[in-house]
N, CA, C and O atoms as a Tripos MOL2 file, in Angstrom:
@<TRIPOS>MOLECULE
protein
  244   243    61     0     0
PROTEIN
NO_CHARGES

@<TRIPOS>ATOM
      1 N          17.9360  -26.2040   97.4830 N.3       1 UNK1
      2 CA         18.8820  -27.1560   98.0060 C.3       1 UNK1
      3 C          18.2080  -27.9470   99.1230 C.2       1 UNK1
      4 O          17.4370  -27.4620   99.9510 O.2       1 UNK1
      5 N          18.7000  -29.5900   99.0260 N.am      2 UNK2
      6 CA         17.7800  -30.2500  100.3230 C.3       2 UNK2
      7 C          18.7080  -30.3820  100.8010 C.2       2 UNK2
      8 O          19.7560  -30.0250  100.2640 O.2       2 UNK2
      9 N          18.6380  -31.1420  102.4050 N.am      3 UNK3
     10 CA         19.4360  -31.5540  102.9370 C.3       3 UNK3
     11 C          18.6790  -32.9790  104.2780 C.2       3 UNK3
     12 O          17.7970  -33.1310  105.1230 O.2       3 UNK3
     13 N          19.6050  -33.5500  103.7390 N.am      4 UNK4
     14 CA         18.7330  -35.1860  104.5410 C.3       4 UNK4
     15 C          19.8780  -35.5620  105.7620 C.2       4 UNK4
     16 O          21.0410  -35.9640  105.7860 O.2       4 UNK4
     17 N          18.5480  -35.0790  107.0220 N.am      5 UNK5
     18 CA         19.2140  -35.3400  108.4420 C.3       5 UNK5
     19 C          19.2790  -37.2880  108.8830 C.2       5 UNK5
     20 O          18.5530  -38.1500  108.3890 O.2       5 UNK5
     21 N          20.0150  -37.4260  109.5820 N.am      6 UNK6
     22 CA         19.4220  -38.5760  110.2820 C.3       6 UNK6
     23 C          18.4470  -38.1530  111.5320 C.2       6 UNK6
     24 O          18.0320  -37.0610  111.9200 O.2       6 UNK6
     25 N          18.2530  -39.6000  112.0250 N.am      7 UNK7
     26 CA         17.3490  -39.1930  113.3130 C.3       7 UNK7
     27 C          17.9450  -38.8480  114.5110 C.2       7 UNK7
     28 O          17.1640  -38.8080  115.4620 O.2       7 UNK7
     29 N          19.2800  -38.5490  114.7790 N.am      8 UNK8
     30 CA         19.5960  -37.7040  115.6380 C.3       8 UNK8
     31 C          20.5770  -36.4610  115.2150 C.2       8 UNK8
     32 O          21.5400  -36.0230  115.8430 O.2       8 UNK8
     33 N          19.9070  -35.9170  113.6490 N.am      9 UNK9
     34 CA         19.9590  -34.3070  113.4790 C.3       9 UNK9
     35 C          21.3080  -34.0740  112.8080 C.2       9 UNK9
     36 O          21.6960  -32.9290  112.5740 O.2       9 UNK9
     37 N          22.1100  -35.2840  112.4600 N.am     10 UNK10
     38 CA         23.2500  -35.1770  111.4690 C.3      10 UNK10
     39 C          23.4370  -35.2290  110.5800 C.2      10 UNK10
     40 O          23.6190  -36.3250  110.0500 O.2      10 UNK10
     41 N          23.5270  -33.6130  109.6190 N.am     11 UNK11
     42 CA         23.2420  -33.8520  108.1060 C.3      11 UNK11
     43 C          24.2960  -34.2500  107.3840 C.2      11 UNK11
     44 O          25.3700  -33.6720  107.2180 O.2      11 UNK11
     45 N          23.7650  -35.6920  106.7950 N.am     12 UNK12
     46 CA         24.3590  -37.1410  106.1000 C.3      12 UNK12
     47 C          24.4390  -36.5260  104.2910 C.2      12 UNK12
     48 O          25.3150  -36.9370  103.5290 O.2      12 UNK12
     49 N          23.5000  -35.6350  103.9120 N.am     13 UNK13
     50 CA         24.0010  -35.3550  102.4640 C.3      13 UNK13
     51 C          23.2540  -34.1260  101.9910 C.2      13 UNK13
     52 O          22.1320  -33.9080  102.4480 O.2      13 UNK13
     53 N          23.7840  -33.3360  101.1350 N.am     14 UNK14
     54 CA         23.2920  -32.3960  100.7370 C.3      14 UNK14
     55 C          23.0520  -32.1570   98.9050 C.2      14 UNK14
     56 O          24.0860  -32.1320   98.2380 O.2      14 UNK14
     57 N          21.9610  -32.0240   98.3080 N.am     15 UNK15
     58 CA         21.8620  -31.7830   96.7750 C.3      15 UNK15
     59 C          20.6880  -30.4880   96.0340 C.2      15 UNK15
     60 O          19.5760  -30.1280   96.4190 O.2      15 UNK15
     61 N          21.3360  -30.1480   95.1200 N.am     16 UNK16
     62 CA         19.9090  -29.6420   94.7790 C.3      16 UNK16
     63 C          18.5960  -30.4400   94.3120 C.2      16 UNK16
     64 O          17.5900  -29.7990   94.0060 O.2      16 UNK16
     65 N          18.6130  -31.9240   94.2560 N.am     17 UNK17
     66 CA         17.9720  -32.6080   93.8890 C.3      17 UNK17
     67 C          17.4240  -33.6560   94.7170 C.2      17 UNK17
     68 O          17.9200  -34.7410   95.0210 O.2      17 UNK17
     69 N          15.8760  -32.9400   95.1540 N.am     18 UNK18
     70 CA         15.3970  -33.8690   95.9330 C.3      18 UNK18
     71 C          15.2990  -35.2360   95.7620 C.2      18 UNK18
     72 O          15.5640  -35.8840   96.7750 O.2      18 UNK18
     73 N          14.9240  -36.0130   94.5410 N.am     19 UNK19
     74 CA         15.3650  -37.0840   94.6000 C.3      19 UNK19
     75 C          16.5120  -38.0840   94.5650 C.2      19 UNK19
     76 O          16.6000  -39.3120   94.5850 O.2      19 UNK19
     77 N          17.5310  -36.8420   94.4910 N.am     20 UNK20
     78 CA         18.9900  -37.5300   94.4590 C.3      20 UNK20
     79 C          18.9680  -37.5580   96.6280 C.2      20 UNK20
     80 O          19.8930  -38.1040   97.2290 O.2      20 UNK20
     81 N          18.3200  -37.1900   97.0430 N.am     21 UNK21
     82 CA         18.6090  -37.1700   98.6100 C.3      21 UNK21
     83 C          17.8000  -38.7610   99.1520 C.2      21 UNK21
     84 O          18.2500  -39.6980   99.8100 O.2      21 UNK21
     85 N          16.5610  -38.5420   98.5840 N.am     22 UNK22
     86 CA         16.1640  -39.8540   98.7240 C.3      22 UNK22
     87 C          16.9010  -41.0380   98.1470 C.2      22 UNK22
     88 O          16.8240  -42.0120   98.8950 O.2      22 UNK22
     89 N          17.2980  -41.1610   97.5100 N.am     23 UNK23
     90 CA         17.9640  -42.2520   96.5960 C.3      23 UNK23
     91 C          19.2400  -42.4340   97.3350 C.2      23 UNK23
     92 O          19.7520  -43.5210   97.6010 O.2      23 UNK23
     93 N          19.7000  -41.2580   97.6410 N.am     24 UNK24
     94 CA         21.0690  -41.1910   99.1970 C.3      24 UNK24
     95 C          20.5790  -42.1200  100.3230 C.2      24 UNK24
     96 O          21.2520  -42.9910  100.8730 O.2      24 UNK24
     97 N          18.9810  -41.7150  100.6400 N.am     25 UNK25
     98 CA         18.4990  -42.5000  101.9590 C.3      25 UNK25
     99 C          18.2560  -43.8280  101.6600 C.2      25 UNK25
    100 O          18.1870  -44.4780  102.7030 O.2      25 UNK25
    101 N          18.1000  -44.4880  100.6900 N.am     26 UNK26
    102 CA         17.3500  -46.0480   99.9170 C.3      26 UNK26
    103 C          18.9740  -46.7180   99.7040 C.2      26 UNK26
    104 O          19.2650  -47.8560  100.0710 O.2      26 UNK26
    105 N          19.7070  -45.9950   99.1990 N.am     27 UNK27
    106 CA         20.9120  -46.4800   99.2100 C.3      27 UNK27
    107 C          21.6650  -47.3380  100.2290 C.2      27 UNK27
    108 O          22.1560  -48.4660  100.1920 O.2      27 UNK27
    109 N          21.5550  -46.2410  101.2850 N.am     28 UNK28
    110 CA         21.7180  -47.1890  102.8050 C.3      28 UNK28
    111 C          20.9930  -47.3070  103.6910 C.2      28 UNK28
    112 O          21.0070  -47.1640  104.9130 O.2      28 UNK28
    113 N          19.8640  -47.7980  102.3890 N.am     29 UNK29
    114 CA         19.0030  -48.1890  103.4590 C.3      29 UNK29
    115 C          18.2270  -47.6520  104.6550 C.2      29 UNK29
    116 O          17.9220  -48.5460  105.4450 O.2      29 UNK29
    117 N          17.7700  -46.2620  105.0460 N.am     30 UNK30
    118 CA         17.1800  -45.9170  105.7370 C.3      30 UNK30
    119 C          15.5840  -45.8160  105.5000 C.2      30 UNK30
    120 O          15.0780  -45.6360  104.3920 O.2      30 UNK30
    121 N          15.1790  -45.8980  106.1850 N.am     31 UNK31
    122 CA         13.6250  -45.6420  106.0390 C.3      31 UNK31
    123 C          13.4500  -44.5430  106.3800 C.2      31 UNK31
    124 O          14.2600  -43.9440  107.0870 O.2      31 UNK31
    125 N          12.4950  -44.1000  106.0070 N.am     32 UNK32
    126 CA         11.3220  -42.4510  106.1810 C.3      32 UNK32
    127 C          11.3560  -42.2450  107.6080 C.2      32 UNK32
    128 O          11.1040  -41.0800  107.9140 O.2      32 UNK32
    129 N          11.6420  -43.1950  108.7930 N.am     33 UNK33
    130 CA         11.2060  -42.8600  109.8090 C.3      33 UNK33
    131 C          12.7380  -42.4390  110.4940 C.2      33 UNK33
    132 O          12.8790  -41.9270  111.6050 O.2      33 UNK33
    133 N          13.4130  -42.6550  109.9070 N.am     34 UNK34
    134 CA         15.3050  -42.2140  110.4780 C.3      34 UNK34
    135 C          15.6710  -41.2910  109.7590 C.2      34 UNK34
    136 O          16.8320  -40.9270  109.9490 O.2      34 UNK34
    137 N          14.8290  -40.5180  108.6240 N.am     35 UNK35
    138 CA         15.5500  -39.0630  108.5260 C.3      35 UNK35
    139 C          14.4040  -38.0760  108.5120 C.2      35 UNK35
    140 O          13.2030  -38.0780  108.7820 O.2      35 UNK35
    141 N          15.5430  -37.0260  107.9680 N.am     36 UNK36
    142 CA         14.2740  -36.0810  107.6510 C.3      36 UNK36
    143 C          15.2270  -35.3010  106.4670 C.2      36 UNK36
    144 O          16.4120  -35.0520  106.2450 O.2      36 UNK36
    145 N          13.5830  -35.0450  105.7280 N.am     37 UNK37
    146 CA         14.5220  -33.9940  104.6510 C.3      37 UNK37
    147 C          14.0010  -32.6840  104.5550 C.2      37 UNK37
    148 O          12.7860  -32.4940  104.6140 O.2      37 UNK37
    149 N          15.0230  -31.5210  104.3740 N.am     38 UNK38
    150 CA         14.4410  -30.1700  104.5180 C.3      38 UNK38
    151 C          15.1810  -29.7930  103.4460 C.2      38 UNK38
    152 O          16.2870  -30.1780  103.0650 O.2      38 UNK38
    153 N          14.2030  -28.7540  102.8800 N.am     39 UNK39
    154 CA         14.2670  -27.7150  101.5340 C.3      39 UNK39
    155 C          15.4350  -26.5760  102.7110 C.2      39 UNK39
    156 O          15.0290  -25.7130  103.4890 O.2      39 UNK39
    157 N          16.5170  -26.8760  102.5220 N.am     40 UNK40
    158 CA         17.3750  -25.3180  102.9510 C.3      40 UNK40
    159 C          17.6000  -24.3330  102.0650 C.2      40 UNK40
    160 O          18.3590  -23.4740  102.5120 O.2      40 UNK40
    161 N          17.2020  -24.1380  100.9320 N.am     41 UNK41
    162 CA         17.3340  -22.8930  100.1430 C.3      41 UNK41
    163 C          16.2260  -21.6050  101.1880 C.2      41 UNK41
    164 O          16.4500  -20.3980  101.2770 O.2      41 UNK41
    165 N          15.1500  -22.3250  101.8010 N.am     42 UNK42
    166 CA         13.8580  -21.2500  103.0270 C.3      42 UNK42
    167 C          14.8940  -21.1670  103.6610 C.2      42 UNK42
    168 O          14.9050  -19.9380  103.7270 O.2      42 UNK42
    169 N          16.1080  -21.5740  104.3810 N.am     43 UNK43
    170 CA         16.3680  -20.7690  105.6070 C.3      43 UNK43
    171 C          18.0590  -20.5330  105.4870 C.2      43 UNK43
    172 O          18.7710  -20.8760  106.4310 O.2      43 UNK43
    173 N          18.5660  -20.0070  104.4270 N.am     44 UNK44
    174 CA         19.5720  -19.3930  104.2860 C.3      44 UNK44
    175 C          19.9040  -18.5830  105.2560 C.2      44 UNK44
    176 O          20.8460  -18.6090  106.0470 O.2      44 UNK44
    177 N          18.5580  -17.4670  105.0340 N.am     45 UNK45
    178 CA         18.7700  -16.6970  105.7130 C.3      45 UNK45
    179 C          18.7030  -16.5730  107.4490 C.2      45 UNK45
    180 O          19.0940  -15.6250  108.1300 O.2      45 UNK45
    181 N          18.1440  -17.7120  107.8590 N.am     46 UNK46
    182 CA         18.4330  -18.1910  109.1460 C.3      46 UNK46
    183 C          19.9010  -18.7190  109.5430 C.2      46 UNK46
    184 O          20.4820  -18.5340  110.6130 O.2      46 UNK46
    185 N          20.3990  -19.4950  108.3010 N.am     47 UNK47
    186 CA         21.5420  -20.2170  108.9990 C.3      47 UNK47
    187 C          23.1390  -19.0750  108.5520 C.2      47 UNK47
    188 O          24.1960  -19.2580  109.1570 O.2      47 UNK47
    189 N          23.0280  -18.1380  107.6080 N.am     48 UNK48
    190 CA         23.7330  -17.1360  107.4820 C.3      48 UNK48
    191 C          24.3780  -15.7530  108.5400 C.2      48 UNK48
    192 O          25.3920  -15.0660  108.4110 O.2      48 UNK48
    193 N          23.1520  -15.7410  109.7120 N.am     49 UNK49
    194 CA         23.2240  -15.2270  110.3690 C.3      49 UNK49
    195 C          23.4400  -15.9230  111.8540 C.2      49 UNK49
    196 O          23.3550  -15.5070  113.0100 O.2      49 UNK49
    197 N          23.7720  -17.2290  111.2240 N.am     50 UNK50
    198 CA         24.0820  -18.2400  112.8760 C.3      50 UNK50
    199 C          25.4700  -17.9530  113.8040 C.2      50 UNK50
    200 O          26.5500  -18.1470  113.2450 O.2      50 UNK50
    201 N          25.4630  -17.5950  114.9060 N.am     51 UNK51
    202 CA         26.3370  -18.0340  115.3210 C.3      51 UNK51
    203 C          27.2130  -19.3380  116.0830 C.2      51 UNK51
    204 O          27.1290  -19.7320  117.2460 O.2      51 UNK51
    205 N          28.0110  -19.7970  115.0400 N.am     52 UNK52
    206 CA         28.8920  -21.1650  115.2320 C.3      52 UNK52
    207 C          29.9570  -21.2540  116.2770 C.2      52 UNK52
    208 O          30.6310  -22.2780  116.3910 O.2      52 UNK52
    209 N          30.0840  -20.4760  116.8490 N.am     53 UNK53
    210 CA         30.9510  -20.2960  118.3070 C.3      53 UNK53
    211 C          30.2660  -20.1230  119.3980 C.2      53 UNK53
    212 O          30.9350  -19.4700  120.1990 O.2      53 UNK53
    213 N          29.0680  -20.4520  119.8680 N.am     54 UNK54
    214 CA         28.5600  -20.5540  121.2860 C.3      54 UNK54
    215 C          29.0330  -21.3300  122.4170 C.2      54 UNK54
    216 O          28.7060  -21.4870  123.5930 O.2      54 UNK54
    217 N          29.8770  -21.7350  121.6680 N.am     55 UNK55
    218 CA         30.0020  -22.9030  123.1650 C.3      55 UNK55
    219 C          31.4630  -22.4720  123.8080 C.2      55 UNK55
    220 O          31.7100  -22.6430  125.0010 O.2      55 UNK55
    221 N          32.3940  -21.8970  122.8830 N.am     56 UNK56
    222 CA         33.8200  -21.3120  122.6990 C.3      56 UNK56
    223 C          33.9100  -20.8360  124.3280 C.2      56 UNK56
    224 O          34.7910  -21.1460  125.1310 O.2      56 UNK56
    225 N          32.7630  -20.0180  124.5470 N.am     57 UNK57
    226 CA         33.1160  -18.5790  125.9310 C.3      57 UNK57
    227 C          32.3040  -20.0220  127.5140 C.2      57 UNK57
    228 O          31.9470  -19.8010  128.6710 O.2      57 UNK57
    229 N          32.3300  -20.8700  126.9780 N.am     58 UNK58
    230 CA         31.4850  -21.7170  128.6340 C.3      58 UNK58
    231 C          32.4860  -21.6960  129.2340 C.2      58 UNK58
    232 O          33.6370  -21.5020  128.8420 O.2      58 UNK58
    233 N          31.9630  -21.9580  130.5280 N.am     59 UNK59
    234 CA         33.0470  -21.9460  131.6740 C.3      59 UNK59
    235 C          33.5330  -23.3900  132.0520 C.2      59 UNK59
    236 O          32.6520  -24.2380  132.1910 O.2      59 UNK59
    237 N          34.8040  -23.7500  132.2280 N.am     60 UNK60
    238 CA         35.0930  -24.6710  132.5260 C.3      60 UNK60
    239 C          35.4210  -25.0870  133.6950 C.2      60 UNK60
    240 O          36.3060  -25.9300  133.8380 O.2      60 UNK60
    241 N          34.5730  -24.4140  134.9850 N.am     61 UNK61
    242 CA         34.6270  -25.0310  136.5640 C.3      61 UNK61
    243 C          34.0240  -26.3930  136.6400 C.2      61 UNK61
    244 O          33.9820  -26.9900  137.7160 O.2      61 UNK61
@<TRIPOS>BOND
     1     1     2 1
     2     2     3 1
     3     3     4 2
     4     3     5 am
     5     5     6 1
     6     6     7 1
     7     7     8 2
     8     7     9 am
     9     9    10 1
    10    10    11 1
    11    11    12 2
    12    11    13 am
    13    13    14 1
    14    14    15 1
    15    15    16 2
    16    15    17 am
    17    17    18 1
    18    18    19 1
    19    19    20 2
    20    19    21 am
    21    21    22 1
    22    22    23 1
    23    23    24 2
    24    23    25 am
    25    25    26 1
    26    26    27 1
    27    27    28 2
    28    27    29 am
    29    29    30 1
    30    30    31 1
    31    31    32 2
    32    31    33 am
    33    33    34 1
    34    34    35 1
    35    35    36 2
    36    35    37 am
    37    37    38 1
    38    38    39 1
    39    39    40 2
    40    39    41 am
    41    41    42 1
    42    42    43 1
    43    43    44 2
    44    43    45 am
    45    45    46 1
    46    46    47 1
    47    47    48 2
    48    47    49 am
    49    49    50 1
    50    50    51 1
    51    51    52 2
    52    51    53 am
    53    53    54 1
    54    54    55 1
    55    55    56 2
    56    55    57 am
    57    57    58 1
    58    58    59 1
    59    59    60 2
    60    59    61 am
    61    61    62 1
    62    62    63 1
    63    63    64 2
    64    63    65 am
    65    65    66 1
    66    66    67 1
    67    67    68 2
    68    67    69 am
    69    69    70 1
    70    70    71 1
    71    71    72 2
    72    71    73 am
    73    73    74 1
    74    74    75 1
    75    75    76 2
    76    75    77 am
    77    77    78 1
    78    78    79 1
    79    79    80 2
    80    79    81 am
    81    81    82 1
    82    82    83 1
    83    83    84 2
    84    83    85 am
    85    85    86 1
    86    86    87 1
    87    87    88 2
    88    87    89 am
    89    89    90 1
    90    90    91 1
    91    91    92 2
    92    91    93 am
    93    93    94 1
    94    94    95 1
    95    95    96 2
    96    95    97 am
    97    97    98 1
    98    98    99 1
    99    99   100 2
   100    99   101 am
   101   101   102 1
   102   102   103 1
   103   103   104 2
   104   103   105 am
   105   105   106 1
   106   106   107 1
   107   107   108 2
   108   107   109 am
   109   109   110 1
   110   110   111 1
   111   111   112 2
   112   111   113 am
   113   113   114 1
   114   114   115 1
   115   115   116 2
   116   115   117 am
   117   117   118 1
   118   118   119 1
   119   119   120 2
   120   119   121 am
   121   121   122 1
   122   122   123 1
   123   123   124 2
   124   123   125 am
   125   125   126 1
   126   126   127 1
   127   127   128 2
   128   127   129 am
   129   129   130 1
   130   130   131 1
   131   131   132 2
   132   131   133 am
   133   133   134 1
   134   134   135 1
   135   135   136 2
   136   135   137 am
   137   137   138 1
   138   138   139 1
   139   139   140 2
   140   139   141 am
   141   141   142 1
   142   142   143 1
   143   143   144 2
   144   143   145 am
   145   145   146 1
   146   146   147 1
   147   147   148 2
   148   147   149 am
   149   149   150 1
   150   150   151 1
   151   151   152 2
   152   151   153 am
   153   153   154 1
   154   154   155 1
   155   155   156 2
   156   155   157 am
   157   157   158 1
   158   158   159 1
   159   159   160 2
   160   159   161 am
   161   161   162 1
   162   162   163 1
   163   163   164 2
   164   163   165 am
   165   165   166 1
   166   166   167 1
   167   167   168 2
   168   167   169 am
   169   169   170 1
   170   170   171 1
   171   171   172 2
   172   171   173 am
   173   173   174 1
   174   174   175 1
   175   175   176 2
   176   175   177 am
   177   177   178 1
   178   178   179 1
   179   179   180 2
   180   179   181 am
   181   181   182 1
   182   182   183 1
   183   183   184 2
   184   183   185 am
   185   185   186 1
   186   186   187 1
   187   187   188 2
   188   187   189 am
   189   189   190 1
   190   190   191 1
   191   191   192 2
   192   191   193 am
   193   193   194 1
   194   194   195 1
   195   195   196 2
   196   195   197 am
   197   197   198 1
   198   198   199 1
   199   199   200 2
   200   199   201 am
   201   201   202 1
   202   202   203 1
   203   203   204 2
   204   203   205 am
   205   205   206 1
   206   206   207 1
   207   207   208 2
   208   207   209 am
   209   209   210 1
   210   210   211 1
   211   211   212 2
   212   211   213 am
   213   213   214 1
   214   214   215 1
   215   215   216 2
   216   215   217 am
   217   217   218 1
   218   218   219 1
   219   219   220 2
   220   219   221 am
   221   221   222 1
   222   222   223 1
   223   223   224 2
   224   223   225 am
   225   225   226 1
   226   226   227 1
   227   227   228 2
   228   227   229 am
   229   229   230 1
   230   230   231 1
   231   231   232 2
   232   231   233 am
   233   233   234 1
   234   234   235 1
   235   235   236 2
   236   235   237 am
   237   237   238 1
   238   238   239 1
   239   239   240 2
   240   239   241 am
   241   241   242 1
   242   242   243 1
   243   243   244 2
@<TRIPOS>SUBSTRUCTURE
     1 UNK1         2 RESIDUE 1 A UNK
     2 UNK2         6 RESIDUE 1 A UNK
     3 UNK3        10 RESIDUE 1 A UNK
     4 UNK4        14 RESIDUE 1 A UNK
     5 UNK5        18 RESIDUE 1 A UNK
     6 UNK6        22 RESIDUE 1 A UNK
     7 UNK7        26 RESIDUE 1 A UNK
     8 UNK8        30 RESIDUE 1 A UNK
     9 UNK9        34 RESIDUE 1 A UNK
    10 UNK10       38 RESIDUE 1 A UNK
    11 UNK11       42 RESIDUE 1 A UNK
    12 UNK12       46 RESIDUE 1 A UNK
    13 UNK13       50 RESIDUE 1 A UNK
    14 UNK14       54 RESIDUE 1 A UNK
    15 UNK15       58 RESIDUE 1 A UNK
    16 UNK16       62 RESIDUE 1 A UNK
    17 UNK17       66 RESIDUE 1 A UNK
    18 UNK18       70 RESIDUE 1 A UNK
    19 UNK19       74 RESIDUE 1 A UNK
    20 UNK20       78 RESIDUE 1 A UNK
    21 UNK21       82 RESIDUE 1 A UNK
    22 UNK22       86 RESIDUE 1 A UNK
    23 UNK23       90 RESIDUE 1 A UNK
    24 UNK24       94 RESIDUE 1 A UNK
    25 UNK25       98 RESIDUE 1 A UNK
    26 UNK26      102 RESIDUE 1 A UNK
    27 UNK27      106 RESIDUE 1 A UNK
    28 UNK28      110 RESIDUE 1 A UNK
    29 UNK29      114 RESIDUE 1 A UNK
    30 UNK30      118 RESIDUE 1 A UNK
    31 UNK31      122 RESIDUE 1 A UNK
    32 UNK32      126 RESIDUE 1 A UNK
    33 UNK33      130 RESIDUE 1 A UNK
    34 UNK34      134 RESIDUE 1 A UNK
    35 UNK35      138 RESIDUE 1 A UNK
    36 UNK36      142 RESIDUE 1 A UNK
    37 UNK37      146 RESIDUE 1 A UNK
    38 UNK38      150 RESIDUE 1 A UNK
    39 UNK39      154 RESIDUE 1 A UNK
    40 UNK40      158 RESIDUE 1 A UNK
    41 UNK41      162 RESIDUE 1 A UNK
    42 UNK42      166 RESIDUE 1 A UNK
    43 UNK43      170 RESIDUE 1 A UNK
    44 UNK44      174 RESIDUE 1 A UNK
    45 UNK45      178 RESIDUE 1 A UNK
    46 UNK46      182 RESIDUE 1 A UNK
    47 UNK47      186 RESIDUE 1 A UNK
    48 UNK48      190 RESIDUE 1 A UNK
    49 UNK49      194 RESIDUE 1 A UNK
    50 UNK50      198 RESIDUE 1 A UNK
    51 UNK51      202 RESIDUE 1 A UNK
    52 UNK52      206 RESIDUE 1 A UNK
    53 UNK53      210 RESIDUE 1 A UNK
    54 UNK54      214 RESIDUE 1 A UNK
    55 UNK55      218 RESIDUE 1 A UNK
    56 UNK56      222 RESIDUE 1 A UNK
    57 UNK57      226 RESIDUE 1 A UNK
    58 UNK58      230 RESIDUE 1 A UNK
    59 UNK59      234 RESIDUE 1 A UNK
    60 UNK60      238 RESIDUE 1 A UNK
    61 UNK61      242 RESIDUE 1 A UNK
């Protein structure tokens, strides 16, 4: 599975088909230098074990 960030880290689309991600980026127009694309099937196991509530416990003084 890829997944194509913009350049400030917001993932804009997700496929199993790398060239369906590029063709996402040509579509509107982005160039090579405003995204990035990463193979996420390598880090499942990184983002499976994420925790998505860090910010929940900050203090609000």
């Amino acid at each position: 599975m890829y997944g194509l960030y913009d350049k400030e880290g917001i993932l804009r689309f997700v496929d199993s088909d790398k060239d369906a991600c590029i063709a996402y980026a040509e579509l509107f127009e982005l160039c090579s230098t405003n995204y990035c694309l990463m193979d996420l099937a390598n880090d499942t196991k990184k983002v499976k074990f994420t925790n998505l509530d860090q910010n929940l416990e900050e203090s609000n003084n």
